[in-house]
C-alpha positions in Angstrom: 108.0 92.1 88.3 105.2 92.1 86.7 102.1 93.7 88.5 98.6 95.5 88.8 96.9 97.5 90.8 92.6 97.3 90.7 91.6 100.7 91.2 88.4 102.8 91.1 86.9 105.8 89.7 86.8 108.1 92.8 89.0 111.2 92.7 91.8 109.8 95.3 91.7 106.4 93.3 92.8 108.4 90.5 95.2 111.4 91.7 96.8 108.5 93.5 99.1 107.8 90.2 99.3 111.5 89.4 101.2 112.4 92.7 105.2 112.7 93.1 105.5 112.9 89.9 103.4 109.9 88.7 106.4 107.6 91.1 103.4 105.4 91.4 102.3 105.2 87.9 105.8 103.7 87.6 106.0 101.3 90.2 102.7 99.6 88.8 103.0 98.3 85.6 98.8 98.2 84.7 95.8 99.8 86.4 93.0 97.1 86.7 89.3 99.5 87.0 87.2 97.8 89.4 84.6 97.2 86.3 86.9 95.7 84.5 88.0 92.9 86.9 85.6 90.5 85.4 87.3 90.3 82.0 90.8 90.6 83.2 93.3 87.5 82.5 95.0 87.8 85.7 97.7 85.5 85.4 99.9 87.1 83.7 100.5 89.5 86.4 103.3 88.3 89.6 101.3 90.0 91.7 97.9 92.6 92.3 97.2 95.1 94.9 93.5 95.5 95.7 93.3 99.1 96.7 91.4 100.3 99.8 87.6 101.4 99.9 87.1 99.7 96.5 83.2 98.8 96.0 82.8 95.6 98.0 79.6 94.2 95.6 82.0 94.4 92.9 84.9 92.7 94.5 82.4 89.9 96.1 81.2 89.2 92.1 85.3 88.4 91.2 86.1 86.1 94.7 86.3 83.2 91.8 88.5 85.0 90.2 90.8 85.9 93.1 90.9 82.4 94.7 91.9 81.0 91.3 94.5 83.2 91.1 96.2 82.4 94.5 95.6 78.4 93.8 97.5 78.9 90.8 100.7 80.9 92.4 99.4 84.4 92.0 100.6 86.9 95.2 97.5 89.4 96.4 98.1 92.3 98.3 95.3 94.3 100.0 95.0 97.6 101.9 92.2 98.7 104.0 89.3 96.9 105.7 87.6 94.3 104.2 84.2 94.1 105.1 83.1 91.6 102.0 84.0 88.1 101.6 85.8 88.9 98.0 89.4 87.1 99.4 89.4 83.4 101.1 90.3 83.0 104.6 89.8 86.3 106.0 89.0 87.1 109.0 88.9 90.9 109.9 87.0 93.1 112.6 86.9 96.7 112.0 87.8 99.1 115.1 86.8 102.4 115.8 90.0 104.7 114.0 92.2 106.9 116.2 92.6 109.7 113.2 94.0 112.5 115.7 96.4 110.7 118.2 99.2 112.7 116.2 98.2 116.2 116.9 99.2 115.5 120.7 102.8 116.5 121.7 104.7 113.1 122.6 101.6 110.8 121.7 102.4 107.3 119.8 99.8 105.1 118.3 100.1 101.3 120.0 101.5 99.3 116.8 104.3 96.7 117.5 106.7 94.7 115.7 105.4 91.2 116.3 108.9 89.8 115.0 111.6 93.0 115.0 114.3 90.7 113.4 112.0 90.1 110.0 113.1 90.6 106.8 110.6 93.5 106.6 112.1 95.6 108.9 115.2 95.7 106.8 112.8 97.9 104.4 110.2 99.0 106.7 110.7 101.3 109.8 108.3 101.0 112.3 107.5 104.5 112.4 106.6 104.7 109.1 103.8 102.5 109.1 101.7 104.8 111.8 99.2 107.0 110.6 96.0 105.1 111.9 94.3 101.7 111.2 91.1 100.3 110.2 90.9 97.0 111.7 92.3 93.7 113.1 92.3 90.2 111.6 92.2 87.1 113.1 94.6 85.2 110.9 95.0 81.5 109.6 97.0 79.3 112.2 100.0 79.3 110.0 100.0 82.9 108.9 102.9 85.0 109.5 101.6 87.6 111.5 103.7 91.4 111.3 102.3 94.5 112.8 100.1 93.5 115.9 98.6 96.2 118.2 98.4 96.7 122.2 96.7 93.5 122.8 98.2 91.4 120.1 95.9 92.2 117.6 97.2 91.7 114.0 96.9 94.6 112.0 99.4 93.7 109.3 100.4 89.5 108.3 101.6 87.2 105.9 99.9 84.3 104.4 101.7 81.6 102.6 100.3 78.6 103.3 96.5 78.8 102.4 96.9 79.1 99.1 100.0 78.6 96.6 100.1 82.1 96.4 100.9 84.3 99.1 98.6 87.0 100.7 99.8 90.1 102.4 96.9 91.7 104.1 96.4 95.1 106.2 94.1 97.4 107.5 96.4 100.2 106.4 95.3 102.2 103.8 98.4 104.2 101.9 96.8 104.3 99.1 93.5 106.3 99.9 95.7 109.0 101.9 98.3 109.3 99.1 95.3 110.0 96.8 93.8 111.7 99.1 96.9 114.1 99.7 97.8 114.2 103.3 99.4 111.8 105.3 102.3 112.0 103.5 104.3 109.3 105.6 102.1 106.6 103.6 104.3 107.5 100.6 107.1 106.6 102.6 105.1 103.2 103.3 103.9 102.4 100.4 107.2 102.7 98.6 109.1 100.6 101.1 106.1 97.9 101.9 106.2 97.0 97.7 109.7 97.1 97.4 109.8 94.5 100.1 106.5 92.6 99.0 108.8 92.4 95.8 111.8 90.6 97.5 109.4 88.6 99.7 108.0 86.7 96.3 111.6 86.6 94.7 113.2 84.3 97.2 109.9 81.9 97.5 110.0 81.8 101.3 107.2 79.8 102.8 107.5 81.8 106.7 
């Protein structure tokens, strides 16, 4: 499939493609830069991830352009918090981030499978989706939602009805950490979540 990634000019945004021997470079076809967004004919792209901790001025100046985009079929993807109104229909409240619940022998961080017999979980484990979160969403009525927390808290959904589009939205990051170079379970992630992201748009699924 065709796709894109909008990136920025910060060190992580930038060792993110050099890592594992560029596997990333390769799995997106074109790197949007942030500043570039403006300018970019985005419709011939399947789909674009919106990395994480991207410049929230910036992506607030292109919410046009994004909307447009999913009207017209396009498939968004974003990681991290979202603490602009750049995408439609969000509605996200950041949480305090348990970074360290690891580092204690038998510890587990509270994320559930809202629905264990989805198609993502044919991709995804579980496990591979913990390193820590930045937020929960409240999401549209119809919204599929995926990876919920304690309390039912959606940290990770589906939406395919907003828009003609679909959106797949989480307060995960992968991207940062792989850049960053630790956390190396989000390579697992990331790997797995696009190769099913992939699939998802392929068979057209409204669910």
């Amino acid at each position: 499939m065709n796709n894109a990634i909008i990136t920025g000019g910060a060190f992580h945004n930038q060792n993110f493609f050099q890592v594992c021997n560029c596997k990333f470079k390769n799995i997106f076809k074109e790197q949007i830069y942030i500043l570039d967004l403006h300018s970019t004919d985005l419709s011939k792209y399947d789909y674009i991830v919106i990395a994480s901790r991207l410049n929230p001025k910036i992506l607030t100046q292109n919410k046009a352009k994004f909307e447009e985009y999913l009207q017209n079929g396009g498939h968004i993807v974003s990681f991290g918090d979202i603490i602009s109104d750049h995408l439609p229909s969000i509605d996200f409240t950041p949480t305090q981030v348990n970074f360290w619940w690891w580092i204690h022998p038998g510890a587990d961080l509270p994320m559930y499978a809202y629905d264990s017999s989805d198609e993502i979980w044919n991709f995804l484990k579980l496990q591979e989706c913990k390193w820590h979160y930045h937020g929960i969403f409240n999401p549209p009525k119809y919204a599929k939602k995926i990876i919920v927390d304690e309390i039912g808290k959606t940290i990770l959904y589906k939406d395919s009805y907003s828009f003609a589009g679909n959106m797949y939205i989480t307060s995960l990051d992968p991207d940062y950490h792989i850049g960053q170079g630790f956390m190396p379970i989000t390579i697992v992630f990331l790997e797995k979540f696009i190769a099913w992201v992939e699939y998802d748009i392929k068979n057209g699924a409204k669910i």
